[in-house]
MITOR-741745 format. One record per residue: residue number from 0; residue in three letters; x, y, z of N, C-alpha, C, CB in turn. Coordinates in nm, 3 decimals, decimal comma, padded with zeros to 5 digits. Last residue first. Glycine has a CB too. Example, Ala and Ser with C-alpha at 12.3 -4.5 7.8 and 13.67 -1.06 7.14 Angstrom:
> 1 / SER / 01,285 / -00,225 / 00,708 / 01,367 / -00,106 / 00,714 / 01,290 / 00,003 / 00,787 / 01,408 / -00,060 / 00,572 .
> 0 / ALA / 01,319 / -00,569 / 00,780 / 01,230 / -00,450 / 00,780 / 01,320 / -00,330 / 00,780 / 01,131 / -00,447 / 00,905 .
! end
This chain:
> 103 / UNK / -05,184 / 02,753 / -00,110 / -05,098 / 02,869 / -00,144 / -05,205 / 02,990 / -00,206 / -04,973 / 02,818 / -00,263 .
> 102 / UNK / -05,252 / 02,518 / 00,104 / -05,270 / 02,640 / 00,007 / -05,230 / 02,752 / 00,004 / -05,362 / 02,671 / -00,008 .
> 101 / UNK / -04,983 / 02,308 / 00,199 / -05,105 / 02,383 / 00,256 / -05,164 / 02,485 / 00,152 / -05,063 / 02,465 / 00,391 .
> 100 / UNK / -05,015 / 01,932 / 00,118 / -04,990 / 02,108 / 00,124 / -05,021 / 02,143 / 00,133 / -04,967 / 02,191 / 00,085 .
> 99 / UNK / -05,120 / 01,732 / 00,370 / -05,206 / 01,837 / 00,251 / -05,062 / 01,892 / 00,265 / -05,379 / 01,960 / 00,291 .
> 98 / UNK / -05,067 / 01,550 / 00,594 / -04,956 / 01,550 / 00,449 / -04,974 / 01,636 / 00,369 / -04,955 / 01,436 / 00,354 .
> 97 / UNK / -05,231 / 01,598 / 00,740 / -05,122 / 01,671 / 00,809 / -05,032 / 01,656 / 00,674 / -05,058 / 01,600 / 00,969 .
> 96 / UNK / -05,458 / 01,455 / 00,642 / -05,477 / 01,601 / 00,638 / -05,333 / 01,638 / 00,665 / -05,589 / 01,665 / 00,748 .
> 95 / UNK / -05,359 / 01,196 / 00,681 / -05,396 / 01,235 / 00,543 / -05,388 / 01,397 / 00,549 / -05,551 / 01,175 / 00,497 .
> 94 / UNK / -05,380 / 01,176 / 00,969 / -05,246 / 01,150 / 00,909 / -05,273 / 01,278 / 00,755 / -05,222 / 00,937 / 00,862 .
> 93 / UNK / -05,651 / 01,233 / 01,036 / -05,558 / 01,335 / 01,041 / -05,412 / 01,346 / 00,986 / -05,552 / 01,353 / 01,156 .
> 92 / UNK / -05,772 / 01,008 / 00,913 / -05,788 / 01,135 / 00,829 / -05,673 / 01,237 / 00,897 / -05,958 / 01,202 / 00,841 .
> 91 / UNK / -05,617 / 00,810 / 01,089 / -05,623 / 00,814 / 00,962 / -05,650 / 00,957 / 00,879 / -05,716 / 00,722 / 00,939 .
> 90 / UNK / -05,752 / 00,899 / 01,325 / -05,628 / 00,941 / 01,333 / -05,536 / 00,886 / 01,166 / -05,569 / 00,869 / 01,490 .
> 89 / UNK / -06,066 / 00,828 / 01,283 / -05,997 / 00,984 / 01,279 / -05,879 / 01,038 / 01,268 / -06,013 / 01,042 / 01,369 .
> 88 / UNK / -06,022 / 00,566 / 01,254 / -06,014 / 00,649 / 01,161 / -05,989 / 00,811 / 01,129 / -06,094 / 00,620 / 01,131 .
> 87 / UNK / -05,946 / 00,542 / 01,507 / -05,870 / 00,516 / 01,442 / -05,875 / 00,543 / 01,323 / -05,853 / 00,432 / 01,458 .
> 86 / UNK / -06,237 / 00,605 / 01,625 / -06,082 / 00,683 / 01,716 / -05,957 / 00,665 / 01,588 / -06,013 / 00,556 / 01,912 .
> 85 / UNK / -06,389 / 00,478 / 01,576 / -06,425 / 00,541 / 01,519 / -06,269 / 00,624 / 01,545 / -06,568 / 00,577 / 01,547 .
> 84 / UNK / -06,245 / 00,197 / 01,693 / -06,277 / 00,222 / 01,497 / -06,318 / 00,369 / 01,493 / -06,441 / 00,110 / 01,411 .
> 83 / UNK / -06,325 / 00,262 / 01,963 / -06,190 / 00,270 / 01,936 / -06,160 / 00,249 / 01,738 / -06,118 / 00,136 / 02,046 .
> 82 / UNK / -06,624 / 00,313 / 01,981 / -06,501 / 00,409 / 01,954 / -06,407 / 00,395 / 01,950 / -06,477 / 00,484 / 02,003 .
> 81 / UNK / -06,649 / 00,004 / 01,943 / -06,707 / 00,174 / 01,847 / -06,625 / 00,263 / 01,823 / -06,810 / 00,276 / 01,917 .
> 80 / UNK / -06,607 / -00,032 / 02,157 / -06,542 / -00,083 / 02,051 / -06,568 / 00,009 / 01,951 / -06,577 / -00,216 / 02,017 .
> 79 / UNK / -06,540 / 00,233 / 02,411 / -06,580 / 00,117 / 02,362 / -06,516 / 00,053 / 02,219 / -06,714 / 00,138 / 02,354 .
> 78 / UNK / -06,320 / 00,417 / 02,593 / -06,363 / 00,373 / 02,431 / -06,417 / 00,276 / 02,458 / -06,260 / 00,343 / 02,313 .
> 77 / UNK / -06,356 / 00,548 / 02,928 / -06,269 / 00,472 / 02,804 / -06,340 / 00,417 / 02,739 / -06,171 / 00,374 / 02,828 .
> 76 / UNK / -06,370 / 00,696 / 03,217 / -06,417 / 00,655 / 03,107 / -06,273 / 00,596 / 03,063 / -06,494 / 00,769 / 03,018 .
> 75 / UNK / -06,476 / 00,647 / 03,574 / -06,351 / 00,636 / 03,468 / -06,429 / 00,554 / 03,342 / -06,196 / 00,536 / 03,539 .
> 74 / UNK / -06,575 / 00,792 / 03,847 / -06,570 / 00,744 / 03,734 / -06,507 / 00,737 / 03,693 / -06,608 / 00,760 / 03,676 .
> 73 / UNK / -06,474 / 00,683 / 04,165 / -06,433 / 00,796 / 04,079 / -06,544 / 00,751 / 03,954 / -06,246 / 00,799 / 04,036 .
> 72 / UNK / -06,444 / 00,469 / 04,387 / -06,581 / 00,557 / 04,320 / -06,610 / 00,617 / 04,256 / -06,632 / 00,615 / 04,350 .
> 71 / UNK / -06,211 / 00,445 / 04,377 / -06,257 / 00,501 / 04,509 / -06,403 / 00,548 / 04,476 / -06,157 / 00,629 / 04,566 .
> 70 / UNK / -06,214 / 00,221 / 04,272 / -06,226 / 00,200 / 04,380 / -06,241 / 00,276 / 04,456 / -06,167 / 00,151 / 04,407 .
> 69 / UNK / -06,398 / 00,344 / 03,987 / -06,281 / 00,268 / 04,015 / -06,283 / 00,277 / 04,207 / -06,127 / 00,352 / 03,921 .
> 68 / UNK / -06,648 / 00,282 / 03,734 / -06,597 / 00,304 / 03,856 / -06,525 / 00,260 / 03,915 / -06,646 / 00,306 / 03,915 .
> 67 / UNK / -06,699 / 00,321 / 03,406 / -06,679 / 00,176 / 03,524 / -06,645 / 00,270 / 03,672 / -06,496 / 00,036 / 03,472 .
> 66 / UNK / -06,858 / 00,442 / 03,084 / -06,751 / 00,460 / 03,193 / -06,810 / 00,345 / 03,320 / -06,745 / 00,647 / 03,252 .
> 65 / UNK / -06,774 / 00,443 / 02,747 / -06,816 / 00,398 / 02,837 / -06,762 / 00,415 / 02,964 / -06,827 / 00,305 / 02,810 .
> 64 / UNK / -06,827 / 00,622 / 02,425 / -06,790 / 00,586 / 02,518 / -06,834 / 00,482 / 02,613 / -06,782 / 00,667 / 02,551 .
> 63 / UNK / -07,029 / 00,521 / 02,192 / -06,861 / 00,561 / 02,150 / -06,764 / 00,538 / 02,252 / -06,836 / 00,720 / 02,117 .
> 62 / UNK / -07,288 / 00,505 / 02,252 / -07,177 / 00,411 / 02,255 / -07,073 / 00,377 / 02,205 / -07,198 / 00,341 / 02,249 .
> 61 / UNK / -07,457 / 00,693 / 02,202 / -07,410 / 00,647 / 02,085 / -07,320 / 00,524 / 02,071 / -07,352 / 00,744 / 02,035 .
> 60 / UNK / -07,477 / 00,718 / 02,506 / -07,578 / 00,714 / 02,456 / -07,556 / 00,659 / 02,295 / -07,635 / 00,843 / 02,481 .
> 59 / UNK / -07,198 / 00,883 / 02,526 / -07,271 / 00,717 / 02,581 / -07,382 / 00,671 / 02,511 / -07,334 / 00,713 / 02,739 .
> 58 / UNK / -07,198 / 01,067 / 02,372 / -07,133 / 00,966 / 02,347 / -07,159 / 00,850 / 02,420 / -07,024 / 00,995 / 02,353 .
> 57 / UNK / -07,418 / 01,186 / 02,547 / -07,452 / 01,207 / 02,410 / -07,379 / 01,045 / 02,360 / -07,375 / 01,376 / 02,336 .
> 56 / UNK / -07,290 / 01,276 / 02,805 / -07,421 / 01,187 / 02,806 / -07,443 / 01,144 / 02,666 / -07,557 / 01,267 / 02,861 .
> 55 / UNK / -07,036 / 01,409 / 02,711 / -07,059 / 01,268 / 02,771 / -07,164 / 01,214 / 02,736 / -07,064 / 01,259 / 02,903 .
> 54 / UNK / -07,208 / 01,641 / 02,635 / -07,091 / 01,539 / 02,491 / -07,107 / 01,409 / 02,585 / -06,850 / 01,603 / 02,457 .
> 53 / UNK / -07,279 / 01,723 / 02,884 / -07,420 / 01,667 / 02,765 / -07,316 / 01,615 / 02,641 / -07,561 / 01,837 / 02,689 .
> 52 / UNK / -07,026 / 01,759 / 03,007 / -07,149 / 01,672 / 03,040 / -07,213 / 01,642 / 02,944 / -07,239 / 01,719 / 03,123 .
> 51 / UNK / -06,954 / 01,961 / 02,859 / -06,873 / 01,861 / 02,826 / -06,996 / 01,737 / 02,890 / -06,699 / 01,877 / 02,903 .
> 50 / UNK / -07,181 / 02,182 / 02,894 / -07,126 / 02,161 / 02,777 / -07,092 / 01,987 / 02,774 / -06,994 / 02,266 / 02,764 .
> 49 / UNK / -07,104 / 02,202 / 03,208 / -07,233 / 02,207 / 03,118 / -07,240 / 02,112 / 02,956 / -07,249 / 02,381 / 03,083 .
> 48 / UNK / -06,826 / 02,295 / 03,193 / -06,861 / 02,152 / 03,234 / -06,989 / 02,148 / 03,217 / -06,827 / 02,107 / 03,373 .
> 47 / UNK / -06,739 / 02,444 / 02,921 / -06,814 / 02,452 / 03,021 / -06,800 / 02,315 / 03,050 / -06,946 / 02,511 / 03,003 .
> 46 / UNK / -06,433 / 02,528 / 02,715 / -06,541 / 02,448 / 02,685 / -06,588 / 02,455 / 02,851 / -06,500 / 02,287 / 02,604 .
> 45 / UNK / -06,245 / 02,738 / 02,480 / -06,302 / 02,732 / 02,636 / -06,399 / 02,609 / 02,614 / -06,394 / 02,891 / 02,698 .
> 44 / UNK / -06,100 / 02,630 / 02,232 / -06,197 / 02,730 / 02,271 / -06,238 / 02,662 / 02,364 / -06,300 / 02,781 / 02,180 .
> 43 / UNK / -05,908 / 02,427 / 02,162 / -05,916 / 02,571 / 02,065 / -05,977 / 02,644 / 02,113 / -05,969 / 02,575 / 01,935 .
> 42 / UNK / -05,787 / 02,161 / 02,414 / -05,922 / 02,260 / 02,312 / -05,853 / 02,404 / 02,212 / -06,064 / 02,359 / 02,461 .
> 41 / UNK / -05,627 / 02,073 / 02,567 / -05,569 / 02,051 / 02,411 / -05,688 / 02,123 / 02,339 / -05,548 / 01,866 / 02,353 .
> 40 / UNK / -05,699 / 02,148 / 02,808 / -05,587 / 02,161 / 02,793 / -05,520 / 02,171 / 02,630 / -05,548 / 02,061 / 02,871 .
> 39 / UNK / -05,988 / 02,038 / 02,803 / -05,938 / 02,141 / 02,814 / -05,805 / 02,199 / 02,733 / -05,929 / 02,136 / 02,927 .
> 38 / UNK / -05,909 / 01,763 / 02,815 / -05,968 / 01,852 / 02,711 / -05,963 / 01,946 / 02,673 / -06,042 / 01,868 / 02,707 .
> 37 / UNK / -05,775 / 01,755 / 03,059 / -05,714 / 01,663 / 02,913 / -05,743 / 01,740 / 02,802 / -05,789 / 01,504 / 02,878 .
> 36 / UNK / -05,971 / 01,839 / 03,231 / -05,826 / 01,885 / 03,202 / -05,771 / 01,856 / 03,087 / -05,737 / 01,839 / 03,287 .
> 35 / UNK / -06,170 / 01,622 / 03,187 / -06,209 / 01,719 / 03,156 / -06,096 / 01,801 / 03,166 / -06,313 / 01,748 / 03,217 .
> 34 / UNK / -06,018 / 01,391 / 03,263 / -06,033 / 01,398 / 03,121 / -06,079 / 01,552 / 03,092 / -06,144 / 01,282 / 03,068 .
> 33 / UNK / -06,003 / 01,436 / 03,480 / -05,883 / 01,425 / 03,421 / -05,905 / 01,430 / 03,310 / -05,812 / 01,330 / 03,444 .
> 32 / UNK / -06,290 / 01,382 / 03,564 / -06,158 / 01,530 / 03,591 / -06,062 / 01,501 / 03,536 / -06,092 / 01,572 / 03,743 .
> 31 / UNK / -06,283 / 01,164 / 03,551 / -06,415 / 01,220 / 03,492 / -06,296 / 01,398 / 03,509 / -06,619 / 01,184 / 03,624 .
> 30 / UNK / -06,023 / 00,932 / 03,446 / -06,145 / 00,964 / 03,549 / -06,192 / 01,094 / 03,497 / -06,102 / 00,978 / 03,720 .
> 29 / UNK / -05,944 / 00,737 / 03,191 / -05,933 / 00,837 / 03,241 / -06,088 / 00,876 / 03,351 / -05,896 / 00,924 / 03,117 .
> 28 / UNK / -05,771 / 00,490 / 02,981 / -05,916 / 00,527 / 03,094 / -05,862 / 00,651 / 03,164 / -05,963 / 00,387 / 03,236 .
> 27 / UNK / -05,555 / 00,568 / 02,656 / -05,600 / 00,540 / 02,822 / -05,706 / 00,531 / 02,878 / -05,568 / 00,618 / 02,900 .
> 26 / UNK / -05,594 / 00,540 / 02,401 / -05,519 / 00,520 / 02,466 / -05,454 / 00,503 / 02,611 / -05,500 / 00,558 / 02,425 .
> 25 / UNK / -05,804 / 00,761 / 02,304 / -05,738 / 00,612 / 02,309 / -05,682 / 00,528 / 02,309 / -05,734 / 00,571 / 02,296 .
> 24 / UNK / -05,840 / 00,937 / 02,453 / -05,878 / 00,809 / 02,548 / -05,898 / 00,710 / 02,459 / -06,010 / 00,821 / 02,642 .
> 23 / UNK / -05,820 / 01,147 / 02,325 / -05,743 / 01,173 / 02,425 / -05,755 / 01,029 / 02,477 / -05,785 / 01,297 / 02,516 .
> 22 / UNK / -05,948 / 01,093 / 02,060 / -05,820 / 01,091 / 02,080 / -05,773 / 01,047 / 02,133 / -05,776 / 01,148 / 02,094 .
> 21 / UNK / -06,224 / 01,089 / 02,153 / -06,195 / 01,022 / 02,120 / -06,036 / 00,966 / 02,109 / -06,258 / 01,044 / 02,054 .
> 20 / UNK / -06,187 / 01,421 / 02,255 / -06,233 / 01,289 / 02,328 / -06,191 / 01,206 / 02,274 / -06,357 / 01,256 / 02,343 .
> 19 / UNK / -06,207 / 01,499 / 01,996 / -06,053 / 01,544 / 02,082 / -06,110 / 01,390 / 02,173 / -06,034 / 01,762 / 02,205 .
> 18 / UNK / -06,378 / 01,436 / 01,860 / -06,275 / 01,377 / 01,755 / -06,143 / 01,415 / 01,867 / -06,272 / 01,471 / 01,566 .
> 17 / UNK / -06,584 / 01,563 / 01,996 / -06,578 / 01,417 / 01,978 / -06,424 / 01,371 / 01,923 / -06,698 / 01,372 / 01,868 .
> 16 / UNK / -06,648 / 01,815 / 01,992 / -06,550 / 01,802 / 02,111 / -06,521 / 01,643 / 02,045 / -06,626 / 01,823 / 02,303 .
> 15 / UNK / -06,799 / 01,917 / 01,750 / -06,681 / 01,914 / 01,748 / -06,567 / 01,876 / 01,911 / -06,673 / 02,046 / 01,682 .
> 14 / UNK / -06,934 / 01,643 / 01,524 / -06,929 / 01,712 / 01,673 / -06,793 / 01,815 / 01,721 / -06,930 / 01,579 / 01,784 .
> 13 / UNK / -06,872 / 01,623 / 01,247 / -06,995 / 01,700 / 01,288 / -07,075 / 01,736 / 01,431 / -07,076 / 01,641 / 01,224 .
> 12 / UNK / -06,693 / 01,449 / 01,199 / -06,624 / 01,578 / 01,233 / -06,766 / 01,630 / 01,276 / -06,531 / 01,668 / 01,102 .
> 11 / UNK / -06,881 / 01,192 / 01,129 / -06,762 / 01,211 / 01,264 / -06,729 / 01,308 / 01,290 / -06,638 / 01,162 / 01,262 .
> 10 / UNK / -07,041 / 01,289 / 00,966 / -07,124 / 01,292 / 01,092 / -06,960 / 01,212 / 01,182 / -07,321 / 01,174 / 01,079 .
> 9 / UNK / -06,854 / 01,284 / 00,739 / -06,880 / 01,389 / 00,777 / -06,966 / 01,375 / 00,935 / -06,949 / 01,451 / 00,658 .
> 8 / UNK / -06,826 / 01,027 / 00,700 / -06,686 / 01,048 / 00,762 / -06,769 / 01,190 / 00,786 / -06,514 / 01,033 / 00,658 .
> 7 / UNK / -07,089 / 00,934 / 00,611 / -07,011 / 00,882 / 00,735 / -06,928 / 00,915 / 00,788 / -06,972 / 00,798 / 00,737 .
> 6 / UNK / -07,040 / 01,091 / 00,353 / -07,162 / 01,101 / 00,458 / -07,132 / 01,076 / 00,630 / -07,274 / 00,981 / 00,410 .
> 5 / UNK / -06,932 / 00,921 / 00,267 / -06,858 / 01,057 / 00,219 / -06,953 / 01,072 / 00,402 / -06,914 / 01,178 / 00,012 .
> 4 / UNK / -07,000 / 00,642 / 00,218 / -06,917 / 00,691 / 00,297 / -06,865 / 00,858 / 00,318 / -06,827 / 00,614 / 00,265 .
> 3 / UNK / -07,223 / 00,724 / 00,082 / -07,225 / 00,693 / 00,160 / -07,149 / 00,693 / 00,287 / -07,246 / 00,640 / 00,123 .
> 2 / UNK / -07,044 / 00,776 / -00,219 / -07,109 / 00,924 / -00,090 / -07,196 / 00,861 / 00,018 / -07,239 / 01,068 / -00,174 .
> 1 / UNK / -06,804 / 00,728 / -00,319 / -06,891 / 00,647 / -00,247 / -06,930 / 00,770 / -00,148 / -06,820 / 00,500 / -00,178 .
> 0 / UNK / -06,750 / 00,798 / -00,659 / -06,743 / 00,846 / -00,521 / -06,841 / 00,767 / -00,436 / -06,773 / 00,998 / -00,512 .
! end
């Protein structure tokens, strides 16, 4: 068992807004409200704009994300390189998980 990697794939699920973020944007830039709808919209449980702010500030800071400003000034995030490997493995483990049988 490579529990290095075991390790690595656990500090990805060990946020839990990260693995929807990551998802939702990769595949698009999204402005700072749209994404927070995006999130929303596909969450399991209410999330604060309190909350989603400090995941932003967090994922920048890890440089998962990044955001540019668009002409009208908006922000607009989207994946760095980071996150677009970290985005693609997640959608690897989810393939893997969606094949589990489920327990009986």
């Amino acid at each position: 068992m490579n529990y290095n990697g075991l390790r690595k794939a656990r500090q990805l699920l060990s946020h839990r807004w990260d693995p929807l973020i990551l998802t939702i944007l990769q595949d698009r830039r999204l402005r700072h409200g749209e994404l927070v709808h995006e999130v929303r919209r596909h969450a399991d449980r209410p999330l604060s704009e309190g909350v989603f702010n400090k995941v932003l500030k967090r994922m920048l800071a890890e440089d998962k994300i990044t955001h540019t400003f668009d002409s009208d000034r908006h922000r607009v995030y989207t994946l760095t390189d980071s996150g677009r490997r970290t985005a693609a493995t997640l959608e690897a483990i989810a393939e893997v998980c969606a094949d589990e049988k489920p327990a009986e």
